[in-house]
C-alpha positions in Angstrom: -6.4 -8.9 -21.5 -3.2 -7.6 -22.9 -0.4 -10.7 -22.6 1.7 -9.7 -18.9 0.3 -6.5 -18.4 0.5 -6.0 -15.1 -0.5 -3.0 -12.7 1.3 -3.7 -9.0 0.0 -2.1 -6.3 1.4 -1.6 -2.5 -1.2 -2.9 0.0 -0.9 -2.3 4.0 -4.5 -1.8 5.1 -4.3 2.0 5.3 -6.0 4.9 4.0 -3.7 5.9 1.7 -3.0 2.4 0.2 -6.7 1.6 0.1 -6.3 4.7 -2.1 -3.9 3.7 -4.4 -5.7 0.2 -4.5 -8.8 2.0 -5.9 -6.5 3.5 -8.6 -4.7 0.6 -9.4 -7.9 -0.8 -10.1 -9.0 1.6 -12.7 -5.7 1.7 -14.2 -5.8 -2.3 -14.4 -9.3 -1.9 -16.4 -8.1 0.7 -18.9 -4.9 -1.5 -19.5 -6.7 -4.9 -19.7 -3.6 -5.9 -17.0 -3.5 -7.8 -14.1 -4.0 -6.4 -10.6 -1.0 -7.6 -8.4 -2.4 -6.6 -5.2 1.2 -6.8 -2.8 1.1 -6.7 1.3 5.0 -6.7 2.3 5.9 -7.5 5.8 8.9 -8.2 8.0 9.3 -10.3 11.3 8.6 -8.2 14.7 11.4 -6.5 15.7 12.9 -7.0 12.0 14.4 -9.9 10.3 17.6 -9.2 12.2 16.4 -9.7 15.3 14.5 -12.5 14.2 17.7 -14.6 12.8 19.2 -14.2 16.0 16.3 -15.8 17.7 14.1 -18.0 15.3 10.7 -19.0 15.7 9.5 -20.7 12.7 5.9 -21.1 14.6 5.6 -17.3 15.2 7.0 -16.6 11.5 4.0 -18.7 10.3 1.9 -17.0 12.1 3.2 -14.1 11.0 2.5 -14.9 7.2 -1.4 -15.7 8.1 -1.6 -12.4 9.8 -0.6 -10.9 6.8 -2.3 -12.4 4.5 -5.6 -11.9 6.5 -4.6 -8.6 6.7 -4.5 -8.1 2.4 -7.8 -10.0 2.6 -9.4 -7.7 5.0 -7.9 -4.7 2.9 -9.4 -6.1 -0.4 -12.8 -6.7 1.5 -12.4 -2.8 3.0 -12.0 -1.6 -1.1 -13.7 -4.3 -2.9 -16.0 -6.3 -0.7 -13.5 -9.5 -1.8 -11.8 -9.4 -5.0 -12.6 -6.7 -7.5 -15.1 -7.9 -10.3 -14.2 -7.9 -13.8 -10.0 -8.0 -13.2 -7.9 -11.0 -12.9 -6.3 -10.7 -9.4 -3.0 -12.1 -8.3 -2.6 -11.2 -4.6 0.9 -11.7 -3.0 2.2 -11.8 0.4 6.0 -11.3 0.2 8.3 -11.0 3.3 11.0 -8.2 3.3 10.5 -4.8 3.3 7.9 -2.4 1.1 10.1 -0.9 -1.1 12.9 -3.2 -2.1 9.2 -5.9 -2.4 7.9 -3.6 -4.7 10.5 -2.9 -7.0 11.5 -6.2 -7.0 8.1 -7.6 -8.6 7.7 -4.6 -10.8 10.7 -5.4 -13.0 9.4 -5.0 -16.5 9.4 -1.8 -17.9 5.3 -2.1 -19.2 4.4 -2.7 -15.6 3.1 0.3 -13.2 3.6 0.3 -9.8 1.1 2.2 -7.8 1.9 3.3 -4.3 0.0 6.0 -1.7 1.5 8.6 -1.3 0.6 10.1 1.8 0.8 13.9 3.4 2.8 13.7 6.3 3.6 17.0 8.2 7.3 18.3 8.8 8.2 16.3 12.0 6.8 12.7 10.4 8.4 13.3 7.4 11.9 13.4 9.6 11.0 10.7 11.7 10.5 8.5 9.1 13.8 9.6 7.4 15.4 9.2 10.3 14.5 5.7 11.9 12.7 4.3 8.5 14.8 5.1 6.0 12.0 6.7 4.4 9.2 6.6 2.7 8.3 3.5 0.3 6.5 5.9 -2.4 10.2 8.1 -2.2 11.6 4.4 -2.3 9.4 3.2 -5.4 10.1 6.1 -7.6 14.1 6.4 -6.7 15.1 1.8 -7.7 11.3 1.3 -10.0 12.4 0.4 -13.3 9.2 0.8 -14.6 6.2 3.8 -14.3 5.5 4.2 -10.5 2.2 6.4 -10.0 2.1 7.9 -6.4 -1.3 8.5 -5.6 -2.0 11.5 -3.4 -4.6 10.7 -0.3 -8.5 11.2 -1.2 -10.0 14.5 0.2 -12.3 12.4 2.7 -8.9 11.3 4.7 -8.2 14.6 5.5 -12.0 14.7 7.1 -11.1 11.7 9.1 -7.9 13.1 10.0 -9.7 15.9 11.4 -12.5 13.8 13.0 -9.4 11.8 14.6 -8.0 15.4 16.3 -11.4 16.1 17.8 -12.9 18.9 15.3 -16.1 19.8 15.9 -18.7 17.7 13.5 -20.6 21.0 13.3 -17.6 22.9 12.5 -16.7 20.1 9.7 -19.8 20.1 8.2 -20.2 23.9 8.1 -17.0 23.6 6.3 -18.2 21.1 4.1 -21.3 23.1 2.8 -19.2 26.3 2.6 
């Protein structure tokens, strides 16, 4: 392995970064680099909220739940920890983005993020009340290569499933 290569990836349990995980993978094997698997989360209700009532209890249990929740994601892609790759998961508090960036900050890393579809109305809900998205964050503040990896075709199929479409109507489509 190549001395501090590193490929960073942005974990949450979804489709989409289960995705992205997938490719980071791959792009950690071609590079001989490091997978930095990263699960960012904030306090319920956000951290202000949470400095004006502290629970150092429920923030503990807060950081278990997340990092059982990046286990369970690596178990979903991987069944445990990808063979053949040096793996440094991390469980960071603070928000995706601003996470993200902040661990990617040599220029030979890559930062892989999902970059999901999201129709008209989620995409300005989560401008709105969000700030936006973490792949739009990632590829505005990265100071290194950030590859946005679209969602696989099969997510659209489950995103279909999800809205009630017929299975016989998806599998004609499928053999058309």
């Amino acid at each position: 392995m190549s001395d501090g290569a590193r490929v960073i990836v942005g974990v949450s349990g979804s489709l989409e970064s289960l995705t992205a995980l997938h490719r980071a993978a791959d792009e950690a094997r071609d590079r001989g680099a490091v997978l930095v698997p990263v699960l960012a989360w904030t306090p319920v209700g956000g951290e202000y909220n949470y400095r004006l009532r502290p629970c150092p209890p429920l923030l503990r249990a807060w950081q278990e739940m997340a990092a059982a929740r990046l286990e369970q994601a690596l178990d979903e892609a991987f069944g445990g920890l990808p063979a053949g790759l040096r793996v440094e998961p991390q469980v960071v508090r603070g928000a995706a983005g601003p996470v993200l960036t902040g661990l990617a900050d040599r220029p030979e890393d890559l930062l892989v993020v999902g970059a999901g579809r999201h129709g008209a109305v989620r995409g300005t809900v989560r401008r709105l009340f969000q700030g936006g998205s973490v792949s739009h964050y990632c590829l505005a503040h990265a100071r290194c290569t950030v590859l946005a990896v679209p969602p696989s075709d099969l997510q659209d199929d489950l995103r279909a499933l999800r809205r009630g479409v017929d299975l016989r109507e998806l599998a004609a489509l499928a053999t058309a």
